[in-house]
Every structure is written in C-alpha cells, then in structure tokens.
C-alpha positions in Angstrom: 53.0 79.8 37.6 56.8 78.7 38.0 57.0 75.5 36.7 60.9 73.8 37.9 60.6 70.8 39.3 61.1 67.6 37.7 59.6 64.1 37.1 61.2 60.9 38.0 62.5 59.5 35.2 59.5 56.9 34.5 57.6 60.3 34.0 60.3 62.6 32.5 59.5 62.7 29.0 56.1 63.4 28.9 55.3 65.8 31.4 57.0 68.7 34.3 55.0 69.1 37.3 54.6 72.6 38.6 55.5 74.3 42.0 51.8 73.6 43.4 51.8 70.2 42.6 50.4 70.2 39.6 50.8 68.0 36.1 52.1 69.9 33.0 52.5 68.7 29.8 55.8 69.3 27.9 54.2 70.6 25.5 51.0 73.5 26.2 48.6 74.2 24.1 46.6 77.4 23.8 44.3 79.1 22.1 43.1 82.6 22.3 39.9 83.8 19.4 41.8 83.1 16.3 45.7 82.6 17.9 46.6 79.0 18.4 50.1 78.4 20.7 52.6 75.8 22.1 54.6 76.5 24.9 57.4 74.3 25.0 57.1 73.9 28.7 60.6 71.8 30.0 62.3 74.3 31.8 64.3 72.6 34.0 66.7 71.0 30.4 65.7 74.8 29.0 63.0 73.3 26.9 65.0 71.1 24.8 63.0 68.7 22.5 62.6 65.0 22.7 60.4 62.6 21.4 57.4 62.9 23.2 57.3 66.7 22.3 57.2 66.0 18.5 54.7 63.9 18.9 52.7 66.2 20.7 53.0 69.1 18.4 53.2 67.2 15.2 49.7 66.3 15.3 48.1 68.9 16.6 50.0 71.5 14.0 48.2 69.2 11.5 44.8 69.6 12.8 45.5 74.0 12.9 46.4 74.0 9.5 42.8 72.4 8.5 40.9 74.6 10.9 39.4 77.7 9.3 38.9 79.0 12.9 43.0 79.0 13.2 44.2 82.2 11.3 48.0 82.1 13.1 50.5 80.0 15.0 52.8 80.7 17.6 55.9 78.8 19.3 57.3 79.9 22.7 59.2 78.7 25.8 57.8 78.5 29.2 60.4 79.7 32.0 62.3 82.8 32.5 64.3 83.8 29.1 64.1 80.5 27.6 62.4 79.3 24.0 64.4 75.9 23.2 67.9 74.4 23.7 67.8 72.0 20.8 67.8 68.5 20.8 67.3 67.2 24.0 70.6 64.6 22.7 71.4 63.4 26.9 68.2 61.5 25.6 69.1 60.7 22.6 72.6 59.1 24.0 70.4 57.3 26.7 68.6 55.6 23.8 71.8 55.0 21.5 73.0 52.9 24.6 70.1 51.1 25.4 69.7 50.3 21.6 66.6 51.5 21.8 65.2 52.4 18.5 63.6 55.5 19.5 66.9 57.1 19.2 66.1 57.1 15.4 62.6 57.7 15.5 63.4 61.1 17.0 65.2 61.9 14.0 62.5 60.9 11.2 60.0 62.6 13.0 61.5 65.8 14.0 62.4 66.4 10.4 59.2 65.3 8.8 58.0 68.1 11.5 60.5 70.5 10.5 59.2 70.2 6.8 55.8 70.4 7.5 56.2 73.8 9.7 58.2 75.0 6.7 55.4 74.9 4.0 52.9 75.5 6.5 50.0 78.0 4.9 49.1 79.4 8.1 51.1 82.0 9.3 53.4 80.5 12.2 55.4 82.8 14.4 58.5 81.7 16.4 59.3 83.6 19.6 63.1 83.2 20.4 62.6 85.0 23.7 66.0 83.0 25.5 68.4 80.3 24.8 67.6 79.5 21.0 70.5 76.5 20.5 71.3 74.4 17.7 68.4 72.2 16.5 66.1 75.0 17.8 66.7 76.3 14.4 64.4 73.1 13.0 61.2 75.2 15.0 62.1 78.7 14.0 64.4 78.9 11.3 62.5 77.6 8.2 59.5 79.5 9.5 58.1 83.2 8.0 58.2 85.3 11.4 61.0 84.8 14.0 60.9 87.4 16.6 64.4 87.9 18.5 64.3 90.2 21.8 67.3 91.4 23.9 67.0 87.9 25.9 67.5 86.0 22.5 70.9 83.9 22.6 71.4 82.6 19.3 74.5 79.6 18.6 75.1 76.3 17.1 77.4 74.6 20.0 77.5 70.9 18.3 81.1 71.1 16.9 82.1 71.4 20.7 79.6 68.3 21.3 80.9 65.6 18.6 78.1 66.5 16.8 77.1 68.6 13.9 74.2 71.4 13.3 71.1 69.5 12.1 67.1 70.6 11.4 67.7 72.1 8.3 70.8 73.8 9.5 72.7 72.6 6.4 70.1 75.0 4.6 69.6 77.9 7.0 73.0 78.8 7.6 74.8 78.9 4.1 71.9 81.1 3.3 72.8 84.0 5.7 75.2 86.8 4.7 78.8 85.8 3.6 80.5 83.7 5.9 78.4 84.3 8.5 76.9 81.0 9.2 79.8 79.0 8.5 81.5 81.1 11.2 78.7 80.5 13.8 78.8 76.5 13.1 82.6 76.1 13.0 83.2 78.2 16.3 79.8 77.8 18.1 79.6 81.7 19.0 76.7 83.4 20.5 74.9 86.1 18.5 72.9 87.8 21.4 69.6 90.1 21.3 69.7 92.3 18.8 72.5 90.8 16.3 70.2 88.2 15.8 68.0 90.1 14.0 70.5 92.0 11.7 72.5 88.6 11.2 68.7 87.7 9.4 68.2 84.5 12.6 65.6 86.8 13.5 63.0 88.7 11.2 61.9 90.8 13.9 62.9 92.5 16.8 60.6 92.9 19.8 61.2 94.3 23.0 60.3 91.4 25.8 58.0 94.0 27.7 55.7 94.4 24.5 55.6 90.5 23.4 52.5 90.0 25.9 50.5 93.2 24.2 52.1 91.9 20.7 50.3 88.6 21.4 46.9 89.7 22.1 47.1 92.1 19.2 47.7 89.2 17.0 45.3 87.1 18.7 42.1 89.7 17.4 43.5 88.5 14.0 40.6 87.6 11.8 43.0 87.1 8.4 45.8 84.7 7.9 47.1 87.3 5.4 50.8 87.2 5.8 51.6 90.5 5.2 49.4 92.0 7.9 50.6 89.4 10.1 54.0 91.2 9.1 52.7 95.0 9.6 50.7 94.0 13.1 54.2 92.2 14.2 56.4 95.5 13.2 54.5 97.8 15.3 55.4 96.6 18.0 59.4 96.6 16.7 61.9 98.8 18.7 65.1 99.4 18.0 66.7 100.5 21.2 70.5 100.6 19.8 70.5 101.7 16.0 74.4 101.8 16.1 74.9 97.7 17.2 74.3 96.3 13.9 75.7 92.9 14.4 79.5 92.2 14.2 82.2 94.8 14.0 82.7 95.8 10.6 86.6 94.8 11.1 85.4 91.3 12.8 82.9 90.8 9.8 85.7 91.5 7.2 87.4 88.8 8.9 84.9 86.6 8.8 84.0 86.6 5.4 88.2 86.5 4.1 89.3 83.5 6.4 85.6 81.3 6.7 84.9 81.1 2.8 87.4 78.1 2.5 86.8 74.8 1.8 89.1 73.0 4.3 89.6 74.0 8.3 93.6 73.8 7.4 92.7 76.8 5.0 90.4 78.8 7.2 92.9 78.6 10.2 96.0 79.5 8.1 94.1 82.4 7.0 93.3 83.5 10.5 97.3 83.2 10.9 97.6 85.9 8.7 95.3 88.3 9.8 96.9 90.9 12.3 96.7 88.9 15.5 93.4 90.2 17.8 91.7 88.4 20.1 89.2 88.0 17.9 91.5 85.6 15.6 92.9 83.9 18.5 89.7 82.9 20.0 88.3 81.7 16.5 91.4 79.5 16.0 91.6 78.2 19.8 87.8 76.8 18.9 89.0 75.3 15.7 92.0 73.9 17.3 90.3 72.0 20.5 87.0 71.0 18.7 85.9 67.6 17.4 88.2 67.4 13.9 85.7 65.0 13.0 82.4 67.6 13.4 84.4 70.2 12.2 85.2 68.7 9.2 81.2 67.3 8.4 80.1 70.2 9.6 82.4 72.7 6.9 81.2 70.1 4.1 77.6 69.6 4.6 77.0 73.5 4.8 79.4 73.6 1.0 76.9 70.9 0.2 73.7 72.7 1.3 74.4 75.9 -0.5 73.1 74.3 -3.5 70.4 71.8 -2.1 67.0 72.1 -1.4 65.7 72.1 2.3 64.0 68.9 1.5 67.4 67.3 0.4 68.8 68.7 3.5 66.6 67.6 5.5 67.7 63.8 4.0 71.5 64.3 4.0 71.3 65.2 7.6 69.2 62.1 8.6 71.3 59.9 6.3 74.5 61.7 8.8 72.6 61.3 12.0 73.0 57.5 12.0 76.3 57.7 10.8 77.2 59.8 13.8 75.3 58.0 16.5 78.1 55.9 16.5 80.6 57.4 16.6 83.3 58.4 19.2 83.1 61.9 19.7 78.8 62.0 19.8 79.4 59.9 23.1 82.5 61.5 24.6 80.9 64.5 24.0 77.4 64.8 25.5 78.6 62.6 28.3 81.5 65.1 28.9 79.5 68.1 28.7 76.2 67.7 29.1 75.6 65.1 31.2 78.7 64.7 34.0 79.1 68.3 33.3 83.0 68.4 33.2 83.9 71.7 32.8 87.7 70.9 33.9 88.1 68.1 31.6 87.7 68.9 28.1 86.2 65.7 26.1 89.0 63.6 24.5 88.1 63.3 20.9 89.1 60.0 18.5 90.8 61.3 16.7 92.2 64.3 18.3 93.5 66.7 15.7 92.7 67.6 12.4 96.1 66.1 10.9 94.5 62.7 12.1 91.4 62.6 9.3 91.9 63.9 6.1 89.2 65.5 4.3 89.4 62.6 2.0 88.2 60.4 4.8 85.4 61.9 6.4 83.8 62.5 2.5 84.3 58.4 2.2 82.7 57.5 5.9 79.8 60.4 6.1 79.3 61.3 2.6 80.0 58.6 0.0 77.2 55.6 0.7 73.9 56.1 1.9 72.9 54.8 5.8 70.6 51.8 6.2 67.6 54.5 6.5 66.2 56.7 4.3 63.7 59.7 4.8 61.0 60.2 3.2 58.8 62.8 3.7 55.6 63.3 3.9 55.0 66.2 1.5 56.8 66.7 -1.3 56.6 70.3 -1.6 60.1 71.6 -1.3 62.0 74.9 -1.4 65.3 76.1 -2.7 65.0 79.6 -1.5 63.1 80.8 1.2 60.2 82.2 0.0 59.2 84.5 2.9 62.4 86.4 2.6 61.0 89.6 2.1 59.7 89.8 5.8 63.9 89.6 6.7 65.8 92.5 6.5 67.6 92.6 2.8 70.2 90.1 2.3 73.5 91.0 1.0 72.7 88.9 -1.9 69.7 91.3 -2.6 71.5 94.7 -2.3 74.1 93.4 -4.3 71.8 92.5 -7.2 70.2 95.6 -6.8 73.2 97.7 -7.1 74.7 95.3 -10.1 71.5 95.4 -11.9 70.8 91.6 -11.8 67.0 91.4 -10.1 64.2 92.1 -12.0 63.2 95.8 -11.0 67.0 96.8 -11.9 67.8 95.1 -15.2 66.6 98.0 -17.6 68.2 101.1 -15.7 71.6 99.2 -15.3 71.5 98.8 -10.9 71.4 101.2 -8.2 73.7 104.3 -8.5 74.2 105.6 -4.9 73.8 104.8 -1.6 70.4 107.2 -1.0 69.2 106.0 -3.7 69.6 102.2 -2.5 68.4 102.9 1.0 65.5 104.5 -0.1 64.7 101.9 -2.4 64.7 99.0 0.0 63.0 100.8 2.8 60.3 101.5 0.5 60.5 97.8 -0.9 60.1 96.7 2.7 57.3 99.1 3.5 59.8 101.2 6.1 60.7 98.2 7.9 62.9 99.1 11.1 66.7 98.3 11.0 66.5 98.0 6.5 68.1 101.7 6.4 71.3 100.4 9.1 71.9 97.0 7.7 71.8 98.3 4.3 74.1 101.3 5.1 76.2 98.6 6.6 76.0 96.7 3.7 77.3 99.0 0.9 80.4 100.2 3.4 81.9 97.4 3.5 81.2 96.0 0.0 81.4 98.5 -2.2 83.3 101.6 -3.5 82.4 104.8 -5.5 83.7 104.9 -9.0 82.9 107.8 -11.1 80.2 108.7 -9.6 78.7 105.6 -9.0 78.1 102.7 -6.8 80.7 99.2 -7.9 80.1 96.4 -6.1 83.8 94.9 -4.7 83.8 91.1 -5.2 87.1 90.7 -2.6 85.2 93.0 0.4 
C-alpha cells in the first residue's frame, strides 16, 4: 500500500493517511512469531522523526525488551528507498517560534531513547534501506546490526543547516577510521550503498531484493543469541563490487592528512597544499560557504567525543541543543533550506566567515557553562567503546594493534608479520565475514610498509 498523502496540520504529527483512505500511524508496529518491527511510516518528510514518533516507539521498545516471546528487533522505513531523514527540525523550528516547550522535550526524549536502544539486550536490527540523514544515526548507529543496501544514502548535512550532528553523533563518528567522520560532518558528503558498509556506518551489506527473505528468515528466530543473529544476517550478504571499497585510496590519504586538525583554518590550509583536484576544491568550497559557527562546534565536539562516553555525549549534545536553538544560523538555516526551499539563495549566516568567530569564542558560548537543562538518563549503564564491534568489519584501530602487537592475542609473538598472515587472521576472527579480506587488504596498503621482511606500521600514512 502506497502511503503519500498528508494530514492537515492539526493531524500531521501523529498519523499519514494512505492512498485508500485509510489512517496510518507514524509509527507501525509489527510482529511476526518471534520478530517484533517499526516501520517509520512518514513518507511524505522521508520518515524524519518528531515527537510523536518517540513517543510511540519509546514505550513500546520498553515493553519488547521484557517480553520473553520477543527474541529480535527491527527498524525500517515505509516508502520507496527511504529508512529516516533525521530530525524532523521544520518542526522543531515551528516550536522554537511558538515557544512551545515541546521543542525541548523532543530532545530529552529522543536521547533517553537513543540510550536505551544502545544497551538494549535484545538484538535490534537497523535497516538503512534509503535516505539515512543526520540524527538517523541516533536509531541505527549505536545499535549491534545496521544493514546498508545499494539504496543506502548515508551523510550528516547539519553544518549546511546552522546546525551540528547530534544522537550520539559526537560518539559515532570520531570512532570510524581516521579522519573519516570528521570529513563526513565538516563537508556533509554522501557515502552511498556499498561504502557505507566498508566506512563501518553499516555492519552488513544486503542486497534490497533479499531483505524481504532475510526478514522472514529472522523472524523463525527462536534465540536472541547475538551471534546467530549475526551468522543468519550474513547469509544473506552479497557483495556485488569487491573492488569499491569506500573512498579512493588517494581521496582517503587526503582525508586523513588535512581533517586530523584541530581548527577549520588548519584543515583548509592543508587542503591548499594538496595538489589541487576537484576533490580538494569541493571539500574547501563546503568549508568556505558553511555555517562558521556549526563548523566550528561541530570540529570541537567530535575532538571532545573521542574521549567521552556515549552517555556523556549524549549530555554535551543536549547541553548544545539549547544553546543552538537560538541562535542565528539554526533559523536562517532550516527556513532557507528546508522549509521555503531556496535553492538560489544560499542562507546568510551571522556571522559569515570563519575570520568572524574565533575558536576562542565559540569554546566560551557553547562549551564553557552548562545550559539551564540538564539530562539525565534513565539508565546508567554506559559505554566507552562499542561493544558489538566485532559484528563490523575490523577497524583500522584493530589491524593496527594486530600488526604492532598491542591486543591481547598478539602481545607474546610480537604482532602480525605479513599481509596473508593478517588477512587470514581476521577473516578467521570474524568467522569469514564478507568484505574483512578487501577492507583489510585496503587497510595495510595504505598504512603500512615492508621492512625486512616484515610488516611496520607507518604512523604519517
């Protein structure tokens, strides 16, 4: 059933009606034997969340987690291609100018949410079959199985908005390989379909065609063991292009040298002296015509994430969500692009270039005193690493303490000596999960050297 048209706005946050006539909840639940669902069902503002949504899946998430009968999870988006845009924020601004103090109460309540699905003992699977957009990540992200499939559109577009990445983005992204996630924050570019998944957004990658036999296979379920959940899930992985393993080695070289600074002033002077592509000259036309206020909260927050705790990140972001709901930019922004749509007219931020607000400034206005509102959550269970990693393809953090000898399994023999040696190791470590042998092939090209005889890890690759 197509379901595309919309509700006046009395009815608009609650429910979509569909093309027969029919009431739809924004939110469906389903429930097949031992498979429990929501389909984020507002196509028609590409399933972005708002209020009514959390509070629609927060308590019913509860109630699965306490039934023995529930053995897995799943999240997907109704409509073609689509799983969730993010914040639904053309809401959020309606609020902020009514002074309505729902605005806020999104916020609490989608994090508490967020932090709940992230220690969630029931295996939850998140099915990024579409637009996947900045606070999307709060749904998906923090969760132990994310399926990407050649329809999966991956970004974080809120530097462009006046905004900055939020739902536990300040933890998610430092956390990816190298510079990767400061890149994708600071320029707002895509990672589409497969690159996803070898970025490490996704854990899994599934063909669309085999996601409705993937679901009823995990719907006979009768364990909530995670790691079957894991083996079922990679059955039904295809790789269809071994040889598109994320970003051009070249463009990934760059990445890493010019996005590991600590100010934008650095990161575009090193993109001046790169050899000039159009790689470079895209990445500093972004940094030149976006918010310099969200470009410069955004580059500290994910320094200041690195080292926190999702929990903590999860605070600092609320504690900068009221902060930024009043500012400038969060207005000009969403009302320039999302909700008159001005594609000619390119928002006019206060103030307009970086040279206008130091550093300095934006750590004393968004980073030095708390906000009238603190979060608490409601658990206090709480994470510094994620610890479902292992259903990921390795991380360049764990081939390089493989081959340095710093992880357990390596620290009597001294690391790993070559690269056969390392690729059979980790395939074998993640029971022959598809893509490990390419993204760790990929991995010790551009980051090590051979020095007599044997693997060295290069620091400045």
């Amino acid at each position: 059933m197509s379901l595309n048209r919309v509700l006046w706005p009395t009815q608009i946050s609650t429910a979509t009606v569909a093309e027969d006539g029919t009431l739809q909840p924004n939110v469906i639940h389903g429930k097949t034997l031992g498979l429990r669902s929501f389909i984020l069902n507002r196509p028609y503002r590409l399933n972005a969340l708002n209020l009514s949504m959390i509070r629609n899946i927060y308590p019913q998430l509860q109630a699965w987690e306490q039934s023995d009968n529930c053995k897995l999870i799943v999240m997907k988006g109704a409509g073609k291609n689509e799983f969730c845009a993010g914040d639904d924020v053309r809401d959020v601004l309606a609020q902020v100018k009514k002074q309505d103090p729902d605005a806020l109460h999104f916020y609490k309540e989608e994090y508490d949410l967020i932090h709940y699905i992230s220690m969630l003992k029931t295996p939850y699977v998140a099915v990024m079959n579409g637009h996947s957009l900045g606070a999307a990540l709060g749904i998906s992200a923090h969760a132990p199985f994310r399926i990407a499939t050649e329809n999966t559109i991956f970004a974080i577009p809120e530097a462009g908005l006046g905004l900055f990445p939020a739902a536990g983005a300040s933890f998610f992204l430092p956390r990816l390989d190298g510079q990767i996630g400061t890149y994708l924050a600071l320029t707002g570019k895509r990672l589409e379909g497969i690159q996803a998944f070898y970025a490490g957004v996704a854990t899994h990658y599934v063909p669309a065609n085999r996601l409705e036999q993937l679901e009823d296979r995990l719907s006979d379920m009768e364990t909530s063991d995670h790691e079957v959940i894991n083996m079922v899930i990679e059955e039904y992985a295809t790789l269809t292009d071994t040889k598109a393993i994320g970003f051009d080695p070249e463009i990934r070289q760059i990445i890493d040298r010019c996005f590991r600074f600590d100010t934008v002033e650095a990161i575009i002077d090193a993109l001046d002296k790169e050899k000039p592509t159009s790689f470079t000259r895209e990445s500093k036309s972004k940094l030149l015509h976006y918010s310099p206020t969200s470009l410069r909260v955004i580059l500290r927050l994910l320094r200041i994430g690195a080292k926190m705790s999702l929990g903590e990140c999860l605070k600092m972001e609320y504690d900068l969500v009221q902060k930024f709901l009043a500012t400038p930019d969060f207005w000009e922004g969403v009302d320039t692009m999302l909700v008159k749509k001005a594609r000619q007219r390119k928002p006019q931020w206060q103030p307009a270039a970086l040279s206008e607000i130091s550093s300095e400034t934006i750590d004393e206005r968004y980073f030095s005193y708390p906000s009238p509102n603190a979060l608490h959550l409601q658990s206090s269970l709480d994470f510094r690493e994620y610890p479902y990693q292992r259903y990921s393809l390795p991380s360049e953090a764990e081939v390089k303490a493989a081959i340095l000898g710093e992880s357990p399994e390596f620290r009597k023999t001294g690391g790993i000596a070559s690269t056969e040696e390392a690729v059979k190791w980790f395939k074998t470590e993640r029971r022959k999960k598809k893509g490990v042998e390419e993204k760790v092939r990929d991995i010790l090209s551009r980051k090590t050297i051979i020095f007599d005889g044997k693997l060295c890890w290069q620091a400045s690759l």
